[in-house]
Structure formats: C-alpha cells, structure tokens
C-alpha positions as CSV (number, residue, x, y, z in Angstrom):
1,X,0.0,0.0,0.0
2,X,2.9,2.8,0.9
3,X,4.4,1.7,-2.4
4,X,1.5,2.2,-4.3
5,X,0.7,5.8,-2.8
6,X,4.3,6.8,-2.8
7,X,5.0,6.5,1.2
8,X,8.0,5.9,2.8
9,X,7.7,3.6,4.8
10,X,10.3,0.7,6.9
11,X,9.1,-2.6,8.1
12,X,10.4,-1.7,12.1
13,X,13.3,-4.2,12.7
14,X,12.3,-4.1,16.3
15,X,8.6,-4.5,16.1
16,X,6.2,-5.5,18.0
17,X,7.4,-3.2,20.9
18,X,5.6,-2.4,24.4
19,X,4.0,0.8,23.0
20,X,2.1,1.4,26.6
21,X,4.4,5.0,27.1
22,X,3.5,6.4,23.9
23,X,-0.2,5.6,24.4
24,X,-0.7,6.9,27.7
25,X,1.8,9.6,26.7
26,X,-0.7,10.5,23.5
27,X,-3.1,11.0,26.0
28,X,-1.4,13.2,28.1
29,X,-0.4,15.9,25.9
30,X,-1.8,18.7,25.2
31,X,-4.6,18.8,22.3
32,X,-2.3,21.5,20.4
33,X,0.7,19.1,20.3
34,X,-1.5,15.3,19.5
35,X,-1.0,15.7,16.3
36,X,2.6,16.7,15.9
37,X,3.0,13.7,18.5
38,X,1.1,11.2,16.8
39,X,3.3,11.8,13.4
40,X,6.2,12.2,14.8
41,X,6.3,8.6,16.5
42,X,4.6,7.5,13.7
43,X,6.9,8.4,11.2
44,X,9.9,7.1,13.9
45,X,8.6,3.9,14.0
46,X,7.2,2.9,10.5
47,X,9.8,5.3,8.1
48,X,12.9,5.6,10.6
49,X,13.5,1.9,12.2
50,X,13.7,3.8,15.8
51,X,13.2,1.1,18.9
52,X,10.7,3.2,20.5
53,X,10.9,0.7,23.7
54,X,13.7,2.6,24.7
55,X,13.3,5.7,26.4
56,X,16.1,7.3,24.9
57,X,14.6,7.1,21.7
58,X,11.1,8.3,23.2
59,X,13.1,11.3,25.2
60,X,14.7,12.3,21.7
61,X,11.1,12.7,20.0
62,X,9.8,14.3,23.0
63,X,12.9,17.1,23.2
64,X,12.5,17.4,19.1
65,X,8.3,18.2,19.3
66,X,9.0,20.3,22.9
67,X,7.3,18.3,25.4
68,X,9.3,18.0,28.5
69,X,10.7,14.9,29.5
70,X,10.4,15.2,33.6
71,X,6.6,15.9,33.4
72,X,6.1,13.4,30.5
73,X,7.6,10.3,32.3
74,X,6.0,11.6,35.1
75,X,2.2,11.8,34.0
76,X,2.2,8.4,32.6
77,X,2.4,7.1,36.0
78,X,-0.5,9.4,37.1
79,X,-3.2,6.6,37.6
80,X,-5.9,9.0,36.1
81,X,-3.9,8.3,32.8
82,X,-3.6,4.9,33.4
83,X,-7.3,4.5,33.6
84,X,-8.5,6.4,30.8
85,X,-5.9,4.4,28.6
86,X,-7.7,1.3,30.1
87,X,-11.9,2.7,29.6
88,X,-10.4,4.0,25.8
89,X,-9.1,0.5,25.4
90,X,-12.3,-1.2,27.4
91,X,-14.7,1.0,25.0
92,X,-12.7,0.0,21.7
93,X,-13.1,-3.7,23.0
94,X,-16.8,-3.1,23.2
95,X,-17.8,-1.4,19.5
96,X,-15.9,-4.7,18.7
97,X,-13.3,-3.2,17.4
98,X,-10.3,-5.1,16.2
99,X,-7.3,-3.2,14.2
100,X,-6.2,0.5,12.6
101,X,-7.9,1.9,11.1
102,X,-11.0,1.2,12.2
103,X,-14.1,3.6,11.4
104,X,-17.0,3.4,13.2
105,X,-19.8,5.3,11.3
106,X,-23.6,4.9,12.3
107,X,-22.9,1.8,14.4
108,X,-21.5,0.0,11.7
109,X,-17.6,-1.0,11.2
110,X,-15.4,-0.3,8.8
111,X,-11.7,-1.8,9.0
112,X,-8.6,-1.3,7.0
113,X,-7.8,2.1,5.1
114,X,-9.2,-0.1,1.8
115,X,-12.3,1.0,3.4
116,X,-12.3,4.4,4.1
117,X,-14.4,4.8,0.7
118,X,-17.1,2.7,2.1
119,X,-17.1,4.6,5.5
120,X,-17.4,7.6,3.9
121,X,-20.0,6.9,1.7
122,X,-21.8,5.7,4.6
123,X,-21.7,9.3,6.4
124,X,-22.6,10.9,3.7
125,X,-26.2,8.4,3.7
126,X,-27.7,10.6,5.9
C-alpha cells in the first residue's frame, strides 16, 4: 500500500514493541501538540527503524516536538492516565473493534484504510 501511494515507509526491525508509554503519553499531551506527536512517533517507528521501547529514543522525540521529558515520564504514572488508557481500550473492545484503522460510522464497522471509501459513503447516507 505505501508503495502504491508513494510512502516511505520501513518494516520496524524491532517491532512488536511495548507501546504502553506512547499511548498513555498520547493521552497526556496537550490537544495543540497530538498531532505533531502522533506523526512524529509515527513516522519514527514505521519510516525511521527507531526502537521506541527505549526511552532514549522516546526522550529524543519528546525534546524534538517540545514536550518536556520530567513531566512526561511523570504523567504516565499518574493513575488517572492509566485509567483512561484502560476505559479508551475497554470501550474499543466493546464497538468490537479489532485493528487500525477502524471507522466506526452509524454503528456499523469499517476496517482497513481499503475501506475508508465505504465509510465515507456511509456518512454521507444521511
């Protein structure tokens, strides 16, 4: 699929990986900065072969997007982060749903970026 749209994109040499950090971390900061943060690790892990088990290699994103490190590291031991990682997880478990991407439009599921077409046509139903 990245070949086919012209994406650069690395099978991760170190994958799978314990991504619990960058999840509760994704949830931590700040609405302004999600974005930028979801890309960035994004584009570490699938373009860039980083080992983003190792907080090194976390720190180094962190310090590149301005986020600092002390409170980071810090929040995602706050329980309250902890626990909305788990009801997010707890509430994707419950719409059933099983992979990225998943789209869930008028109660109905679509999976797989294949069928982004169909989940759009579906909001546009109504």
């Amino acid at each position: 699929m990245s070949e086919k749209n012209n994406i650069e994109f690395q099978w991760n040499s170190n994958f799978p990986i314990n991504s619990l950090n960058i999840m509760r971390g994704y949830i931590n900061v700040s609405k302004d900065k999600q974005n930028d943060y979801l890309n960035c690790f994004f584009d570490a892990y699938w373009k860039d072969n980083h080992d983003l088990s190792k907080i090194e290699n976390i720190s180094k994103l962190l310090s590149k997007l301005n986020i600092d490190n002390d409170e980071f590291f810090r929040s995602i031991k706050e329980q309250s982060i902890k626990d909305k990682l788990i009801k997010l997880t707890t509430d994707a478990f419950q719409k059933e749903v099983f992979g990225t991407p998943t789209f869930i439009v008028n109660n109905k599921i679509f999976w797989g970026q294949d069928r982004l077409e169909y989940a759009l046509e579906e909001i546009n139903k109504y």
